[in-house]
SETORDO-259989 format. One line per 8 residues: number of its first residue (from 1); their letters; for each residue x, y, z of N, C-alpha, C. Coordinates in steps of 0.1 Angstrom, whole numbers, plus 5000, padded with zeros to 4 digits. Example, Ala and Ser with C-alpha at 12.3 -4.5 7.8 and 13.67 -1.06 7.14 Angstrom:
2
1 = AS = 5132:4943:5078:5123:4955:5078:5132:4967:5078  5128:4978:5071:5137:4989:5071:5129:5000:5079
This chain:
253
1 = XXXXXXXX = 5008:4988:5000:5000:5000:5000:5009:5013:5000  5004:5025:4993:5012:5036:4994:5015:5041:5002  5023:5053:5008:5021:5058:5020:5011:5071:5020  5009:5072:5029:5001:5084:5033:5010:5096:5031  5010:5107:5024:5016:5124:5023:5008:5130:5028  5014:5146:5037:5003:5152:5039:5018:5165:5040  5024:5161:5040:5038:5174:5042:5044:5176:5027  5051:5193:5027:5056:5194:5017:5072:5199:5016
9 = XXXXXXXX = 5080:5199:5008:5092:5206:5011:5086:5219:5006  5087:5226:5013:5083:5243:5008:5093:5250:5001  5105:5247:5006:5116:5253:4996:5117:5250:4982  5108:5237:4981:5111:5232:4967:5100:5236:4960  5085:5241:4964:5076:5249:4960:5073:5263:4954  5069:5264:4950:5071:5276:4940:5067:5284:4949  5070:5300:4949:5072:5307:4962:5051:5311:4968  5048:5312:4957:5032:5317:4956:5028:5308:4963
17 = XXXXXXXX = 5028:5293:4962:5022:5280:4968:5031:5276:4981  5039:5278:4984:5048:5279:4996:5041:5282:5011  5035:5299:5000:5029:5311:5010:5018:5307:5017  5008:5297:5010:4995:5295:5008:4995:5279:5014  5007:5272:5014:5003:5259:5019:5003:5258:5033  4992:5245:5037:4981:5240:5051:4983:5225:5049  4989:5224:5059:4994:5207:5061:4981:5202:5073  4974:5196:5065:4966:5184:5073:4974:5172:5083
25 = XXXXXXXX = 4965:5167:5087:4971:5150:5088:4960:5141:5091  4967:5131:5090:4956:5121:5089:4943:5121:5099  4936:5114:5095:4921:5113:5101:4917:5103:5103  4906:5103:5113:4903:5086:5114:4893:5083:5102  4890:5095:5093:4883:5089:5085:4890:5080:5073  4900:5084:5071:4917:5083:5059:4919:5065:5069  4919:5066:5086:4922:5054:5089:4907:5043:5084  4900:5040:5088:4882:5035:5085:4882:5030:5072
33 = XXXXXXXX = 4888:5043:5063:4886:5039:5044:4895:5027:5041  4910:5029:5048:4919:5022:5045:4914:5007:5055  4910:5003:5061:4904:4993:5068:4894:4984:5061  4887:4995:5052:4872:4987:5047:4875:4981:5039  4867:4964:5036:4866:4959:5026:4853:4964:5013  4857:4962:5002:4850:4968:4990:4837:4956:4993  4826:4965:4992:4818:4955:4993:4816:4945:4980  4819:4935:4984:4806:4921:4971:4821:4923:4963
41 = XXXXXXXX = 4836:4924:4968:4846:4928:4964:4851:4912:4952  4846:4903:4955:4852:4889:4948:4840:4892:4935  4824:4894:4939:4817:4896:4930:4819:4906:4918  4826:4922:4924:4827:4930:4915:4840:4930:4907  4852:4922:4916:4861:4919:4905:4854:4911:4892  4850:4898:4894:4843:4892:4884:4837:4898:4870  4827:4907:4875:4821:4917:4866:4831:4927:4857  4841:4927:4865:4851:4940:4857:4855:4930:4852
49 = XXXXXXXX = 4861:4920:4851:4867:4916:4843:4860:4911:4828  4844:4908:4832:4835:4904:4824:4834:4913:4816  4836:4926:4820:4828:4939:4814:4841:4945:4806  4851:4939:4807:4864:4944:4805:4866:4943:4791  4864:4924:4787:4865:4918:4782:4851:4919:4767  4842:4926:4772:4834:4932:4763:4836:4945:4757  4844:4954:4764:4849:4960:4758:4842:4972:4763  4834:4974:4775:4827:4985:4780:4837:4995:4784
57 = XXXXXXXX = 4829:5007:4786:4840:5022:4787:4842:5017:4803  4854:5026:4805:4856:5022:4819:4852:5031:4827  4847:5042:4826:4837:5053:4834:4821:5043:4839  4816:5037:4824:4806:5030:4827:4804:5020:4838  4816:5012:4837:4823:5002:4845:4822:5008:4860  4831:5020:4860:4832:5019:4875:4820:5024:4881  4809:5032:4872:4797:5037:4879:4789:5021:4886  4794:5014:4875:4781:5002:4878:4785:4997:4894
65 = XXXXXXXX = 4803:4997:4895:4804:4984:4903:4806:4997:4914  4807:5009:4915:4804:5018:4927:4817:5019:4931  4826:5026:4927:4844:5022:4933:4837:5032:4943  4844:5033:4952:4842:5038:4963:4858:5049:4973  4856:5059:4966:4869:5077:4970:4861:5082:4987  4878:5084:4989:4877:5093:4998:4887:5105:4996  4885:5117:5004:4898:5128:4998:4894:5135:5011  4886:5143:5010:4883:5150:5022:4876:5147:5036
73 = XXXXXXXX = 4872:5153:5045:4867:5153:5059:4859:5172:5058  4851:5165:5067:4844:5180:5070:4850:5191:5077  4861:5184:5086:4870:5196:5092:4882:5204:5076  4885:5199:5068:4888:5201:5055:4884:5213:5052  4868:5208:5047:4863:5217:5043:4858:5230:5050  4855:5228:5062:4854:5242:5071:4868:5248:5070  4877:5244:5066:4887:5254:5071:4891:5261:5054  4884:5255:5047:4882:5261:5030:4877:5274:5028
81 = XXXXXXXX = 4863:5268:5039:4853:5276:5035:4851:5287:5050  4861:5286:5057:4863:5294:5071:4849:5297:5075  4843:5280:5081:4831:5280:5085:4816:5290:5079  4819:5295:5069:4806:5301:5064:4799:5292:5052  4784:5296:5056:4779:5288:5047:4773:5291:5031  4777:5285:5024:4775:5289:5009:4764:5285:5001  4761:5295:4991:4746:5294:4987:4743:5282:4976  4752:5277:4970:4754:5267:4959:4767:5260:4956
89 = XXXXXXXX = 4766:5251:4947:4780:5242:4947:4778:5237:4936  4792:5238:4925:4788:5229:4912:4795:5223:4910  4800:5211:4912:4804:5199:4909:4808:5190:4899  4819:5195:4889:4824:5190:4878:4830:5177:4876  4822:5169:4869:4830:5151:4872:4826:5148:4885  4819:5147:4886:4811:5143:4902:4816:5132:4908  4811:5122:4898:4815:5106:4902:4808:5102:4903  4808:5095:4917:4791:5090:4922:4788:5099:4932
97 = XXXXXXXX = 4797:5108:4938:4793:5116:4950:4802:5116:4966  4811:5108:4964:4810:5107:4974:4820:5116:4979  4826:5122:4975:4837:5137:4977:4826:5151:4977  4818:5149:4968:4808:5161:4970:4797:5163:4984  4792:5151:4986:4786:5150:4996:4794:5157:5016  4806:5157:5011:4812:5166:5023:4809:5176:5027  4805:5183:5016:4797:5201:5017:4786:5200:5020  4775:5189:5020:4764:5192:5024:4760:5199:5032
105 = XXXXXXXX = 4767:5199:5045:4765:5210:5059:4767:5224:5056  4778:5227:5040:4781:5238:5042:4776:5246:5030  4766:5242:5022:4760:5244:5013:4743:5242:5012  4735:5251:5006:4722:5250:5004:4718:5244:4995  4727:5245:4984:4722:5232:4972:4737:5229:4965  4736:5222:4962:4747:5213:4952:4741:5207:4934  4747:5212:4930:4744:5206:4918:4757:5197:4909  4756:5186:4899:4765:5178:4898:4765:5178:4880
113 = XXXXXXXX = 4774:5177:4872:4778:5174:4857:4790:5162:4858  4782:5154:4855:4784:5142:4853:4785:5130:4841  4794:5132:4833:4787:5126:4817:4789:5106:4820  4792:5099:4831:4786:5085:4834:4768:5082:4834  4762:5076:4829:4751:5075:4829:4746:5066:4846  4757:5059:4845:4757:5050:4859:4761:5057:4870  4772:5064:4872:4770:5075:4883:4763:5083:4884  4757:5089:4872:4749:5100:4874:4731:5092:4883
121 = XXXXXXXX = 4730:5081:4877:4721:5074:4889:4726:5077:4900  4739:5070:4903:4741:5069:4913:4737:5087:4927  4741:5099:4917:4741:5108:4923:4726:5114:4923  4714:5109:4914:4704:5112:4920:4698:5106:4933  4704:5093:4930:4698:5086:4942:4699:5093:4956  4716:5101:4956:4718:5110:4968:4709:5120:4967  4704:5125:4959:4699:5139:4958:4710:5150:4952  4713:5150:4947:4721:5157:4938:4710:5161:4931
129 = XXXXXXXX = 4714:5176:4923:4709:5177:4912:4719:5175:4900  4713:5169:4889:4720:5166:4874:4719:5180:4865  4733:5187:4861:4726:5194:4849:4741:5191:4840  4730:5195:4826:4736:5191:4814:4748:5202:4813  4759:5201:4804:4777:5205:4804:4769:5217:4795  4760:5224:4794:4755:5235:4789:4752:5247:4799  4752:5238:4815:4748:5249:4827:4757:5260:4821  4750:5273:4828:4756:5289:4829:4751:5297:4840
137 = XXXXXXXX = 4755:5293:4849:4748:5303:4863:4757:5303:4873  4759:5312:4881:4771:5317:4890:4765:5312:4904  4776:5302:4909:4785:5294:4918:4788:5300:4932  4786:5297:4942:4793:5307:4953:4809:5294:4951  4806:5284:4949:4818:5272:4946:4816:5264:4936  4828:5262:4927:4827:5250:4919:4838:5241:4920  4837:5228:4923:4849:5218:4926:4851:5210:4912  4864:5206:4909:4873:5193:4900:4874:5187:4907
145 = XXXXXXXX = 4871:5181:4912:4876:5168:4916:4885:5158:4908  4902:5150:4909:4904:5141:4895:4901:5139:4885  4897:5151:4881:4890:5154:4861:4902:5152:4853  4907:5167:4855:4917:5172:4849:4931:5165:4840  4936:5155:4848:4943:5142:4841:4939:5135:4834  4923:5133:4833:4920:5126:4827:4910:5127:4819  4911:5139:4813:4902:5145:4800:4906:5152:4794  4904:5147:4778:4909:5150:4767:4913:5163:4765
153 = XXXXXXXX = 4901:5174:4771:4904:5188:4770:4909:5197:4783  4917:5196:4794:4916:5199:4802:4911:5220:4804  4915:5224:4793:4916:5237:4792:4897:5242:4796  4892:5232:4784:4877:5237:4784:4872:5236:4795  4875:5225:4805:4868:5220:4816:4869:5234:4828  4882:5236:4825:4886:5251:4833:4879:5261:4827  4871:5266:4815:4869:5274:4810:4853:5273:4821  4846:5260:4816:4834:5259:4820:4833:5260:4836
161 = XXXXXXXX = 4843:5257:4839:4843:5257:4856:4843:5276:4857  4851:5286:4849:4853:5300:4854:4839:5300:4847  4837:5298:4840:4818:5305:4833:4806:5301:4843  4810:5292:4852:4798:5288:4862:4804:5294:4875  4816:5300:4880:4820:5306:4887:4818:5324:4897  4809:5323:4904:4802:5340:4909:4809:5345:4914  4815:5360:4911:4821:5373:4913:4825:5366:4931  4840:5368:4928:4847:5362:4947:4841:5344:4949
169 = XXXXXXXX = 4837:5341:4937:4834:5324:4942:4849:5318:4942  4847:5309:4949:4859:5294:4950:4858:5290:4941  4870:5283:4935:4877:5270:4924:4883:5261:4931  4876:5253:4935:4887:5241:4940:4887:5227:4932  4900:5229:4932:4908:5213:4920:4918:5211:4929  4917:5194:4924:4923:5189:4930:4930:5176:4922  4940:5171:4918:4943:5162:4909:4956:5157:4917  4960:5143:4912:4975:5135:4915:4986:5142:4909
177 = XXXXXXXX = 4998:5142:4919:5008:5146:4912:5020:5132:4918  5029:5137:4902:5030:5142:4889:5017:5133:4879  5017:5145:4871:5004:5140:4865:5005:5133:4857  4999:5124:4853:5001:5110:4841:4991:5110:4836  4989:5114:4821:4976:5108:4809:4972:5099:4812  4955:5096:4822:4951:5083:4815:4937:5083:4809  4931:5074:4808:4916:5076:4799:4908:5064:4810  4895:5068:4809:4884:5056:4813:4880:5050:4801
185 = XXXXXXXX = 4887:5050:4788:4876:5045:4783:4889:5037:4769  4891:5022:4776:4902:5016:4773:4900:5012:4755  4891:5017:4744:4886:5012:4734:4894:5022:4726  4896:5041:4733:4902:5051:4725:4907:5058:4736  4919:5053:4742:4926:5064:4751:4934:5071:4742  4927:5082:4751:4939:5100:4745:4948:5101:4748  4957:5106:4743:4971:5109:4744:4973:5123:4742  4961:5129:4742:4958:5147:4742:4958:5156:4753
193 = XXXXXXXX = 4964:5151:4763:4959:5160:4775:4972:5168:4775  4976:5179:4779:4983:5190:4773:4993:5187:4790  4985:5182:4801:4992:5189:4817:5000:5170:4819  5003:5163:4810:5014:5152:4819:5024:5156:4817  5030:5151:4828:5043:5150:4837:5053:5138:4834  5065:5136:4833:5069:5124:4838:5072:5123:4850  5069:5107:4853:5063:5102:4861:5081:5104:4869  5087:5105:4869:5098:5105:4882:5099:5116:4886
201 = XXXXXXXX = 5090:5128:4884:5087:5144:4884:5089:5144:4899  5093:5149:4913:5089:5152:4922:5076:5159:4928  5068:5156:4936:5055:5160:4939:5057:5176:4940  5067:5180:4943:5067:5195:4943:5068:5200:4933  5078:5196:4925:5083:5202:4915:5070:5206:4903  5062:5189:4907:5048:5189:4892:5042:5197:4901  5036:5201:4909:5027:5211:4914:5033:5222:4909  5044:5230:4915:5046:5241:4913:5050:5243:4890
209 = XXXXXXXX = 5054:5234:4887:5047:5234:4870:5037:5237:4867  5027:5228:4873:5008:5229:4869:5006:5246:4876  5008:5248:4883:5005:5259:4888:5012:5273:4880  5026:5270:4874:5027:5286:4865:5024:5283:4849  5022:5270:4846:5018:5267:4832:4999:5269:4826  4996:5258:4844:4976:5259:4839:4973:5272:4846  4971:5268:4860:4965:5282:4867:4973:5294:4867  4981:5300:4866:4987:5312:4866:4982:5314:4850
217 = XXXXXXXX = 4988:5310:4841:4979:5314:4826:4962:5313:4825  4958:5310:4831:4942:5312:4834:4938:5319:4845  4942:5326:4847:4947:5341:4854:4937:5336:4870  4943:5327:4876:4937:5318:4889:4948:5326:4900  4942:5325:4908:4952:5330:4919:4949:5319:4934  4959:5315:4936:4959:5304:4946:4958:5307:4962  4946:5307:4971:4949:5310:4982:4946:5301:4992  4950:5285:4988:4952:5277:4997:4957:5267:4990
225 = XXXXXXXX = 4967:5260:4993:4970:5248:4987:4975:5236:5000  4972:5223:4995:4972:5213:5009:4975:5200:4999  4985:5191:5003:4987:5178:4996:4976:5164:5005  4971:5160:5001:4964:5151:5008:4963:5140:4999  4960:5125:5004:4959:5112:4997:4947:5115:4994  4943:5108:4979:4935:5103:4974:4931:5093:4972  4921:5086:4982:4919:5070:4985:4909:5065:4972  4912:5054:4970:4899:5048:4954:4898:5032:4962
233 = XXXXXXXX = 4890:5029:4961:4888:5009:4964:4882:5007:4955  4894:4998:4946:4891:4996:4935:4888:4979:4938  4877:4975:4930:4871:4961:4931:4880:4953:4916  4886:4961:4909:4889:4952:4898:4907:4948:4906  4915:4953:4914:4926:4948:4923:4921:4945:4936  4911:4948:4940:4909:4943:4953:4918:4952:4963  4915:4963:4962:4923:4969:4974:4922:4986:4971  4924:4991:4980:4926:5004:4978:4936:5012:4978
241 = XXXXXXXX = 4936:5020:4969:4947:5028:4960:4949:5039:4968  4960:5043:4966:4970:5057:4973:4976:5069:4962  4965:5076:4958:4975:5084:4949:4976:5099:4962  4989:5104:4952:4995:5119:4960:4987:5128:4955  4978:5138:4964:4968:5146:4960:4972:5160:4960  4973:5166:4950:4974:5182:4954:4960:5188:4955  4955:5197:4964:4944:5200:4964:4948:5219:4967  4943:5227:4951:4944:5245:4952:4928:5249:4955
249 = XXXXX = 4928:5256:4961:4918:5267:4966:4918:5281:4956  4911:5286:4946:4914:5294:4941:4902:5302:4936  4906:5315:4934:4898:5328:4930:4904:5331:4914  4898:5339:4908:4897:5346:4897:4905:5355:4901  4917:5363:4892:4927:5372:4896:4920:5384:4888
């Protein structure tokens, strides 16, 4: 299993993100996730591999069999959102929910864009609202969650995240570093994503890159940045995964 990160070398960070970084630590929630077995986990390997072998997208895949993320804690996000409560949330690449669902306390509504047909069940079942990648209405917050590496266009997804974004709203992304191309959808993976890294990149070093190449040219301004794990229980290994999470807090400059 990976290890847990939650510290940075600051000297080796770019000076902007240096200023702005908040070292968490672990939680008993980070301990609980890492403990749990995947549910029906012998069952749902089976199916992936069934569904593999047919040749299904792997977005579809994972909605069906319910992979099951953790990233945040509600103490997290109070200290994002410095305990005030916010009038809306929009939620890019949702998933099935279960990273969005943290703001519930701190939010009056949530809405989710989601292009899995099987997660997007999954997130009405929470109560989510669904809207189509056409929304245009201002955000007191809109979250990335692990999009960004792994879509074809990362630029647009940032464009549509600032066009749903309200005068002083939050941008929070959050992606693995160093970043690596991959695709869900094993039939036509991209090799178009503009932000990979090589993979022997240092965690600092690929942060402080993504940060003067994407967000500093998309005129973002960073006023929080925190490394945290990104937990996945994946049923097609049978275990749960450890990626290195950068997670920016950001405003419109």
């Amino acid at each position: 299993m990976n290890t847990l990160h939650y510290a940075c070398n600051k000297k080796k960070l770019h000076p902007d993100i240096a200023r702005v970084f908040l070292q968490n630590k672990k939680s008993s929630e980070v301990t609980d996730f890492l403990k749990k077995k995947t549910r029906f986990s012998q069952i749902k390997f089976l199916l992936f591999v069934f569904m593999t072998v047919l040749q299904w997208k792997h977005y579809h895949i994972k909605g069906i069999l319910w992979y099951e993320t953790f990233l945040l804690n509600k103490w997290n996000v109070a200290d994002i959102l410095k305990q005030k409560r916010k009038k809306n949330l929009l939620d890019i690449g949702a998933w099935d929910g279960s990273i969005t669902q943290i703001f519930r306390e701190f939010v009056d509504e949530i809405d989710c864009i989601e292009p899995s047909v099987s997660f997007s069940k999954i997130l009405i079942k929470r109560g989510f609202n669904i809207q189509n990648e056409s929304v245009n209405k201002p955000h007191d917050i809109v979250t990335i969650f692990n999009v960004l590496d792994i879509c074809e266009y990362p630029e647009k997804v940032l464009e549509k995240a600032k066009k749903n974004l309200a005068k002083d709203g939050l941008l929070i992304i959050s992606l693995p570093f160093p970043i690596w191309t991959r695709s869900w959808d094993i039939r036509n993976i991209k090799k178009t994503n503009t932000l990979g890294q090589p993979k022997s990149t240092s965690f600092e070093l690929s942060v402080s890159e993504f940060y003067e190449n994407f967000l500093q040219k998309n005129n973002l301004k960073v006023i929080q940045f925190s490394r945290l794990p990104y937990l996945v229980s994946k049923p097609d290994i049978k275990e749960v995964v450890v990626y290195d999470n950068g997670l920016f807090v950001c405003r419109n400059n």
